[in-house]
C-alpha positions as CSV (number, residue, x, y, z in Angstrom):
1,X,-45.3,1.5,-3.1
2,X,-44.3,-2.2,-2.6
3,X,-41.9,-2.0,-6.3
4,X,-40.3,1.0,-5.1
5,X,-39.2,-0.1,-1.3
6,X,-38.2,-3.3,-3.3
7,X,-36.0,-1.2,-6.2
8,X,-33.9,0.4,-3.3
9,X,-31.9,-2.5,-1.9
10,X,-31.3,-3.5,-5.6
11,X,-29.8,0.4,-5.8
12,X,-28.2,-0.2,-2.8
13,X,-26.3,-2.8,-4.2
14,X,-25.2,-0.9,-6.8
15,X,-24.3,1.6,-5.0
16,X,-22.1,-0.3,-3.2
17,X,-20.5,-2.1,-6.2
18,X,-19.4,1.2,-7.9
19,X,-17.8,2.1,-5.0
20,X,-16.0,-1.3,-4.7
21,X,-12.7,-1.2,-6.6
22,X,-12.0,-3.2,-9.1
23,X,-10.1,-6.6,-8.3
24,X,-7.6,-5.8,-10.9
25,X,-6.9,-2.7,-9.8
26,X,-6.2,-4.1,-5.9
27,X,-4.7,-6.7,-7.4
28,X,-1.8,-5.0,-8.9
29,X,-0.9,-3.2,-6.0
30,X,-1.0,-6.4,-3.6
31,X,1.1,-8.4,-6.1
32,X,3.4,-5.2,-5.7
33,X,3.5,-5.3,-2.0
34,X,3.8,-9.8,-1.9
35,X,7.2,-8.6,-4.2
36,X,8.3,-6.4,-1.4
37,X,7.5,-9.2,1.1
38,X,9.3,-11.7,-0.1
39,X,12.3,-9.4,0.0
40,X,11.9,-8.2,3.7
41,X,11.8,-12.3,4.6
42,X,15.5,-13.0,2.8
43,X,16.4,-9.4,4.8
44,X,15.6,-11.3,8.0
45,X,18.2,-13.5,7.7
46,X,20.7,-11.0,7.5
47,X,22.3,-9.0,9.9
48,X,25.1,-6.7,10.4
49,X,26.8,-4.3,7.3
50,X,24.9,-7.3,4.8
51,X,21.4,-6.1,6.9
52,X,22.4,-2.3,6.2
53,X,23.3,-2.8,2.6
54,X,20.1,-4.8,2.1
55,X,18.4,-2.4,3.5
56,X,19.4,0.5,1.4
57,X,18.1,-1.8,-1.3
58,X,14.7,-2.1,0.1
59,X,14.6,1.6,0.8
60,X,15.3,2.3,-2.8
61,X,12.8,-0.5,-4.1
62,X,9.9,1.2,-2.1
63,X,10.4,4.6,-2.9
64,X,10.2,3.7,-6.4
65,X,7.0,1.8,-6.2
66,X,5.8,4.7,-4.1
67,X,6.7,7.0,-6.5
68,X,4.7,5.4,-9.0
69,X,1.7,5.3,-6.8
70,X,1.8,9.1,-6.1
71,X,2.5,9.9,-9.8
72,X,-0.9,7.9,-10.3
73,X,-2.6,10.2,-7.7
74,X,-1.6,13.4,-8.7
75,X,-2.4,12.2,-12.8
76,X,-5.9,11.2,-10.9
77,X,-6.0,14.5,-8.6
78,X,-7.2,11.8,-6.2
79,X,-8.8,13.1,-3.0
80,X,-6.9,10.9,-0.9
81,X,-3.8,11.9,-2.1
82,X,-2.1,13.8,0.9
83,X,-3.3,10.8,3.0
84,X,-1.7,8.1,1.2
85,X,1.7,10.0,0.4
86,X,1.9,10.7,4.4
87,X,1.9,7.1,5.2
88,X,4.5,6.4,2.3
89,X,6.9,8.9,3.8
90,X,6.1,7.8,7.5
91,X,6.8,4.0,6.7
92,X,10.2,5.6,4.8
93,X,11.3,7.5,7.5
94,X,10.4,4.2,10.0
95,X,12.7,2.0,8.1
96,X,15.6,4.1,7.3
97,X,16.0,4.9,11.2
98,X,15.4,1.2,11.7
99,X,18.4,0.5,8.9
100,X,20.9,2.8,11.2
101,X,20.0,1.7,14.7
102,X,21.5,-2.0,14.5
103,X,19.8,-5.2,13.8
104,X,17.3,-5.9,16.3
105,X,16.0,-2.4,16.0
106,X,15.6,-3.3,11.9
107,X,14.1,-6.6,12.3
108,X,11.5,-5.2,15.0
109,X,10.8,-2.8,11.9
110,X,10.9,-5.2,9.2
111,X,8.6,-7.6,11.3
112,X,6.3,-4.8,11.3
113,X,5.9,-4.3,7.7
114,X,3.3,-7.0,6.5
115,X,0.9,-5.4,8.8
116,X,1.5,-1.8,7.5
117,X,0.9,-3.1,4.1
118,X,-2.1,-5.2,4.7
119,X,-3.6,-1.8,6.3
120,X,-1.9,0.2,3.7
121,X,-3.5,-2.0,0.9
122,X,-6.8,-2.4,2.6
123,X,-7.4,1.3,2.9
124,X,-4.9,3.9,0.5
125,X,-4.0,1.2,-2.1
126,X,-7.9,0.8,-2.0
127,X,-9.2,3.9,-2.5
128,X,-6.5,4.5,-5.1
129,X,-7.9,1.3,-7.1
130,X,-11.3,2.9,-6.8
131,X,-10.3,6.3,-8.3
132,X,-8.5,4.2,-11.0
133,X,-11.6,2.0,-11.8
134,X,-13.5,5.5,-11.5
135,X,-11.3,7.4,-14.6
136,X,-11.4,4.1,-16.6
């Protein structure tokens, strides 16, 4: 009785480590979101028509990246799929009607962002890494 209560926090463990993702995996997607930024830091600086330009830039930078991520779901019929694209079209949708309501409004938004992607990458980007590490 004593080896067998003794082998299940050692399965525990496991347990918990397959369900971990992997660090390269998570790793990829934060160095993705540090690119993005670094960006939204230069766009702070900005204001005006030069704000609104650089913001069509960002717009366009994100919905590629996103677009890569939810190509990556649907290839990995991931569970969390409907989840994840939700929150890439509500942080879209965010921005762009930050982009057209003047410069405070968009630098309110863009202040907002590294806290959307910590959360982002701490729980979609995260369960997308595990589903990755999952299918090899």
């Amino acid at each position: 009785m004593e080896h067998a209560e003794m082998a299940a926090p050692e399965r525990q463990r496991e347990l918990k480590q397959e369900r971990a993702p992997e660090p390269d995996n998570i790793a990829l997607f934060a160095e993705v979101h540090d690119a993005v930024l670094d960006q939204v830091a230069g766009l702070l600086q900005l204001s005006g028509e030069a704000l609104r330009a650089a913001m069509a830039d960002l717009l366009d930078d994100l919905r590629q990246d996103f677009v890569a991520e939810e190509r990556m779901l649907a290839a990995l019929r991931s569970a969390s799929a409907a989840g994840h694209i939700a929150e890439h079209g509500n942080v879209l949708a965010r921005l762009e009607m930050a982009s057209d309501a003047g410069t405070e409004v968009c630098h309110q938004a863009l202040r907002a962002l590294p806290g959307w992607f910590r959360h982002h990458l701490g729980h979609w980007d995260a369960l997308l890494a595990r589903d990755l590490a999952q299918h090899g």
